[in-house]
C-alpha positions in Angstrom: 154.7 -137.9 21.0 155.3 -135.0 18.9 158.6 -135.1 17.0 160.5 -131.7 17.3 162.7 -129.8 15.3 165.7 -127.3 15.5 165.1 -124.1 17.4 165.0 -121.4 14.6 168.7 -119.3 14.9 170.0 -121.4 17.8 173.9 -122.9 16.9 176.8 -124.7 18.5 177.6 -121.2 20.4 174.4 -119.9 21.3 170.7 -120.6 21.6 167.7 -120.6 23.4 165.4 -123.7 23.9 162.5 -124.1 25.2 160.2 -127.4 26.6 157.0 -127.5 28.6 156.5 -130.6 30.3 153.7 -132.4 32.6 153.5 -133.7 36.0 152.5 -137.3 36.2 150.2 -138.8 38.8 151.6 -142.6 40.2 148.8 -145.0 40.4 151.6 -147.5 41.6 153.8 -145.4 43.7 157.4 -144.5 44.0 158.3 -144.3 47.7 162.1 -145.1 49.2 165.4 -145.1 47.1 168.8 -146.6 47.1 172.1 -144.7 46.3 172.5 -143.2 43.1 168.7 -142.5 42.6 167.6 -146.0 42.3 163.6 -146.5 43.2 163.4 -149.3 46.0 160.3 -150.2 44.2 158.7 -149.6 40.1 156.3 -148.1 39.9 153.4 -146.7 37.0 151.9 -143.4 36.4 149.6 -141.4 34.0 151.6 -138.7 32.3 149.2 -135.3 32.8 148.0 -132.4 30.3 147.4 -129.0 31.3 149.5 -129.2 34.9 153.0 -128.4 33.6 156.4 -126.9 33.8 157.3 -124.2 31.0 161.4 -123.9 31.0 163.5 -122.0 29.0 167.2 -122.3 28.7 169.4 -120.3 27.2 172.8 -120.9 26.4 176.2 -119.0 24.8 179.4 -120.1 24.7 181.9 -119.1 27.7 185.9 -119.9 27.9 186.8 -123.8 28.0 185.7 -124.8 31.5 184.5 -121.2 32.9 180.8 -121.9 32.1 178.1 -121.1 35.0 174.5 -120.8 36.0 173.8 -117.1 35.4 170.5 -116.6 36.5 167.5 -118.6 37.3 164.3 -117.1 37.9 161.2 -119.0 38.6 157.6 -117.6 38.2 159.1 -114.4 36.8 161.1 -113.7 39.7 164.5 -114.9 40.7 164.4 -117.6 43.4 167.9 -117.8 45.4 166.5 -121.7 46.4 165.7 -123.1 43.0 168.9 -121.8 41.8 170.7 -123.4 44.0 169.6 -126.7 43.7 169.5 -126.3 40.1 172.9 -125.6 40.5 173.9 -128.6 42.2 171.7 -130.8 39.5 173.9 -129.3 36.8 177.0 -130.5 38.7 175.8 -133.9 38.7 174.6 -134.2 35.1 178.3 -132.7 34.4 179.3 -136.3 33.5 176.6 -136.7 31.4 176.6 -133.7 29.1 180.0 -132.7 29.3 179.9 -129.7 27.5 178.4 -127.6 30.0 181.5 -126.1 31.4 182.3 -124.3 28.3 178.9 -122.4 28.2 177.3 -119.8 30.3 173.4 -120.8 31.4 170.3 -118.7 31.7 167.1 -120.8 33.0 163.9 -119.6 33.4 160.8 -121.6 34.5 156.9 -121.2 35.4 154.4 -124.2 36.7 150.5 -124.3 35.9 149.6 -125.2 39.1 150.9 -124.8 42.8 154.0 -125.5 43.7 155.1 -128.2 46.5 151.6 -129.2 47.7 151.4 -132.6 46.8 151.1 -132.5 42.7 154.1 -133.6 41.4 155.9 -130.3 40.5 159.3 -131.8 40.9 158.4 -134.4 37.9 157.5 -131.3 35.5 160.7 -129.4 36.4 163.3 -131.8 36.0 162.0 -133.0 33.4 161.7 -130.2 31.2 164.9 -129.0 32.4 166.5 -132.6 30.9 165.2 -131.9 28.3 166.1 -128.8 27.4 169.7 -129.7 28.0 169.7 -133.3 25.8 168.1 -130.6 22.9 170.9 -128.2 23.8 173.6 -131.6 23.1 171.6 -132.5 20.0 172.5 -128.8 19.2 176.1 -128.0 20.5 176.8 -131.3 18.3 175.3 -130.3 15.1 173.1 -133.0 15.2 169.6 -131.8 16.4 167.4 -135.3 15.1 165.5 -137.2 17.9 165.5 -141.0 18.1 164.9 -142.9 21.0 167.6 -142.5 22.7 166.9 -139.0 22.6 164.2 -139.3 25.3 166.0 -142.4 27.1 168.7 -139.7 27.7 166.4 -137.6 28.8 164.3 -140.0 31.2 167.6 -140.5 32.8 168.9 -137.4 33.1 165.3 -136.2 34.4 165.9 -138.8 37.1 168.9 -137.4 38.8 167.1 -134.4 39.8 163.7 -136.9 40.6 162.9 -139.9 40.3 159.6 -139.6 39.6 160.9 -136.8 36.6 161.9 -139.9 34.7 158.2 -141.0 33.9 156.9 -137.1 32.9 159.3 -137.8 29.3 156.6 -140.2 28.3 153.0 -139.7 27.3 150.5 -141.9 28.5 151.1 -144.8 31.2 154.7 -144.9 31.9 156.6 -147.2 34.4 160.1 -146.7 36.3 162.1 -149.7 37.4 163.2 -152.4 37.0 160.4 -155.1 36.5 161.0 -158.9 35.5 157.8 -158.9 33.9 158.7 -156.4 31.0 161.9 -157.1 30.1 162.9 -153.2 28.5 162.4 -151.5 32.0 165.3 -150.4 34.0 166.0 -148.4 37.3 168.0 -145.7 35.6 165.0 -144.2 33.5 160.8 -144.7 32.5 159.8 -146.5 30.2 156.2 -146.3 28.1 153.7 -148.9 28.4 150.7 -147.6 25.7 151.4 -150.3 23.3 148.5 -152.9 24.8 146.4 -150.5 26.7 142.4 -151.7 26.5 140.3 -149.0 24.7 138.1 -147.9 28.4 140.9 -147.0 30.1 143.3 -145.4 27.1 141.8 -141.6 27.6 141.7 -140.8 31.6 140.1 -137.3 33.3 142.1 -136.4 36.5 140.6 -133.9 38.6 142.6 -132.5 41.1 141.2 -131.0 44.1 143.0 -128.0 45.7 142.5 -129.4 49.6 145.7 -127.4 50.6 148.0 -125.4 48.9 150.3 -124.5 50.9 154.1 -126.1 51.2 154.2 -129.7 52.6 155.6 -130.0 56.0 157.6 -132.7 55.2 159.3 -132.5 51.6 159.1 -136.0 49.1 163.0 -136.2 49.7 163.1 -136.7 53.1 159.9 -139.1 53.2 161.8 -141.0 51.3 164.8 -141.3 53.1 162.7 -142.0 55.9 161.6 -145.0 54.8 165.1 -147.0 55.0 164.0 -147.7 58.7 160.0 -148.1 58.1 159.3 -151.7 59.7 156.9 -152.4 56.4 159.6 -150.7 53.9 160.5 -154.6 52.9 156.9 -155.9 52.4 155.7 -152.3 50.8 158.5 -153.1 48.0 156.9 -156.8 47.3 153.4 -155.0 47.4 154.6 -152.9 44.6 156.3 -154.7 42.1 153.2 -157.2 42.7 150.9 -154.3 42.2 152.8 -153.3 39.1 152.4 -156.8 37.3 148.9 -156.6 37.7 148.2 -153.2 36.9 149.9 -153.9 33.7 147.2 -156.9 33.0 144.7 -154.7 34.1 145.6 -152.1 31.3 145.2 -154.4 28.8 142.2 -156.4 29.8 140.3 -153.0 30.6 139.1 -154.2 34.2 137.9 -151.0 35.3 136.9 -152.3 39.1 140.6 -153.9 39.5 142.3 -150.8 38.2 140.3 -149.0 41.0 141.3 -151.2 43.6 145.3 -151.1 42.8 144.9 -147.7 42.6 143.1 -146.7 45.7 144.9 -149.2 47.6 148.1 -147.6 46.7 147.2 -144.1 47.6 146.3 -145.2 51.3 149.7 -147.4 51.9 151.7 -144.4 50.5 149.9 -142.4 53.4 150.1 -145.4 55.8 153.9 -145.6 55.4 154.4 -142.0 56.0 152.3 -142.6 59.5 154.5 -145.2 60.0 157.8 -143.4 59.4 160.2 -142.2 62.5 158.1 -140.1 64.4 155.3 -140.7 61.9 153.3 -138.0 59.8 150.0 -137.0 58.2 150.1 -135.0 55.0 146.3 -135.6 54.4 143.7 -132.8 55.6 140.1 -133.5 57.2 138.7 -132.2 53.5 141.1 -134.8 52.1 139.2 -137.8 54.0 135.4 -136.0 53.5 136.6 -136.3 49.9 137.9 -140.2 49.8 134.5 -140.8 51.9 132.2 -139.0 48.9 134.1 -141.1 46.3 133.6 -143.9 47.4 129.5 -143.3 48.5 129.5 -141.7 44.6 131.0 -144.7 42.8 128.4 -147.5 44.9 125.4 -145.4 44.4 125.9 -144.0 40.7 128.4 -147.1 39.0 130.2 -144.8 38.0 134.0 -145.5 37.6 136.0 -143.2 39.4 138.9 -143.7 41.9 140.6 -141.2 44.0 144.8 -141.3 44.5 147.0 -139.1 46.5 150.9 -137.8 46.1 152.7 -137.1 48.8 150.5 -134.4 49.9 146.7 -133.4 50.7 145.2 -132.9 47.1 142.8 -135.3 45.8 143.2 -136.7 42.1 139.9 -138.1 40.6 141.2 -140.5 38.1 138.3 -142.0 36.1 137.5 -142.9 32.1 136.7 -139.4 30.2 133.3 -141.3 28.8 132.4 -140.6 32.4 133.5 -136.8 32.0 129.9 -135.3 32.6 129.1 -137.1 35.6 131.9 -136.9 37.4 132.5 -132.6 36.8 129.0 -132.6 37.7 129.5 -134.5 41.1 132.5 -132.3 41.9 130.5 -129.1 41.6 127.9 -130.3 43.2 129.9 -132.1 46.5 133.6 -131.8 46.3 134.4 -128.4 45.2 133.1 -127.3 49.1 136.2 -128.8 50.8 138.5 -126.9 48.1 139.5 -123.8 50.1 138.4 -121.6 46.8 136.6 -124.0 44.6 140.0 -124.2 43.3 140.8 -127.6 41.2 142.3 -128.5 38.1 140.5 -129.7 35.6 143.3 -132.5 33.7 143.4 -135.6 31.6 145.6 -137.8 30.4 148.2 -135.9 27.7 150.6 -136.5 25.2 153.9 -136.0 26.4 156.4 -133.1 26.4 156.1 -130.3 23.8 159.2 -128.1 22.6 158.0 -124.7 21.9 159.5 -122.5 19.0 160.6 -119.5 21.0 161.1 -118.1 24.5 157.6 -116.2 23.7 155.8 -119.0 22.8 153.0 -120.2 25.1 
């Protein structure tokens, strides 16, 4: 991860500071909480590239305790609904970074990629948010270095606003919760796992397919609550943490056929349990199953290595080794791209973390 430095002019009274930040995609997946923002279950994800948050936040001092949320304007425009929940995820951070009441906030924000259908836009947010305001500490302090505990902070401030914000701090393959088997993880923020990852499956493509872009019926938050009277919530828990383990192995033995297996098998009981959940519910579109069908008949036929995985939504990610890059772009054009209202997709890979960018300018 790229180490970052002090924005140029910014001080203990004013400043502006700036992050982009990815989404992630879970392979193992995060689904039902306890109190406090504690994941029921770990769980392990890809950090992204190009699908990001850009947010700027910019700060000057206000009288002891009178500080506020100014303005919040999202995609250019000023959105009544982000800034209220911001809002309310600045009042429960207020523990955390203490000094916020003494300065008055300006926040502005833009995604790569469509909001609220299914790609994990809440992961980008928060988490470039976080980590704007741990920069803005390091600042207000007078001590703007970065250690480790710099992004720890981060991770688990990133998790208050979502849980699955906590992972999008790390590059690579990143897992959130607590997890006998590796004895640094925690339920209170990610953790990285790219120290004893096999070669084939270090650099991944993910190619998301735009099935539906338009606002989920049924928002992450409340599946999740949701699943506190799911029949299978106690057995999906097991499931994951066993899924977890052996992903882990997986990474680091480079079992290509094992890591598609965890992973597709994943994406259908995420779906599964929202079936299963009160009156049950079905976030996947007919192009979503045309598109699981044509991966699967793709892989037997051709060999090649590619696995599809789901959010919480109807898009389609194509996770699969970049040696394979060609191939697979070239099956998409050819067979996928017609069930993508559009052609619309995102072309993405595996990244390198968070960036900080110099100015509110900066791209």
């Amino acid at each position: 991860m790229e180490k970052n430095k002090k924005q140029p002019g910014s001080d203990r009274d004013a400043g502006t500071i700036c992050w982009r930040s990815p989404s992630n995609i879970a392979l193992v997946k995060y689904w039902g909480k306890r109190k406090g923002q504690i994941p029921a279950n770990p769980s392990i994800s890809i950090t992204l590239n190009s699908s990001v948050t850009r947010t700027c936040l910019k700060y000057a001092r206000s009288l002891p305790g009178r500080g506020a949320l100014k303005r919040f304007s999202f995609g250019g425009a000023e959105n009544a609904g982000f800034a209220q929940r911001v809002g309310k995820y600045l009042d429960s951070v207020g523990d955390l970074y203490p000094f916020l009441g003494d300065y008055d906030l300006e926040i502005t924000s833009s995604n790569s990629f469509p909001h609220s259908s299914g790609i994990a836009s809440s992961a980008s947010a928060m988490s470039a948010l976080a980590l704007c305001l741990t920069s803005m500490e390091r600042n207000v302090s007078g001590s703007p270095s970065e250690d480790e505990s710099f992004y720890r902070k981060a991770s688990y401030a990133a998790r208050m606003g979502s849980g699955s914000a906590s992972r999008s701090v790390y590059p690579g393959y990143v897992l959130w919760g607590r997890l006998p088997a590796v004895t640094w993880s925690a339920d209170e923020f990610a953790v990285p796992l790219n120290d004893n990852i096999h070669d084939d499956l270090r650099e991944m493509g993910d190619a998301i397919l735009l099935v539906d872009e338009s606002p989920k019926k049924v928002s992450s938050s409340r599946g999740h609550a949701l699943m506190e009277d799911n029949p299978w919530s106690r057995v999906r828990y097991e499931q994951a943490g066993s899924n977890s383990v052996r992903l882990i192995d997986v990474l680091a033995a480079g079992d290509i056929d094992e890591f598609i297996r965890i992973t597709e098998q994943e994406a259908l009981t995420l779906h599964s349990l929202m079936m299963n959940s009160g009156g049950g519910y079905i976030l996947m579109k007919p192009g979503t199953l045309e598109i699981i069908e044509r991966v699967r008949r793709f892989r037997e036929e051709t060999g090649v290595p590619a696995a599809f995985t789901l959010d919480a939504g109807p898009n389609v990610h194509l996770i699969y080794p970049v040696s394979f890059r060609e191939s697979v772009i070239g099956f998409i054009k050819e067979e996928l791209l017609q069930f993508c209202p559009g052609g619309k997709w995102i072309d993405d890979a595996s990244g390198k973390g968070p960036l900080q960018a110099d100015d509110e300018t900066s791209k």
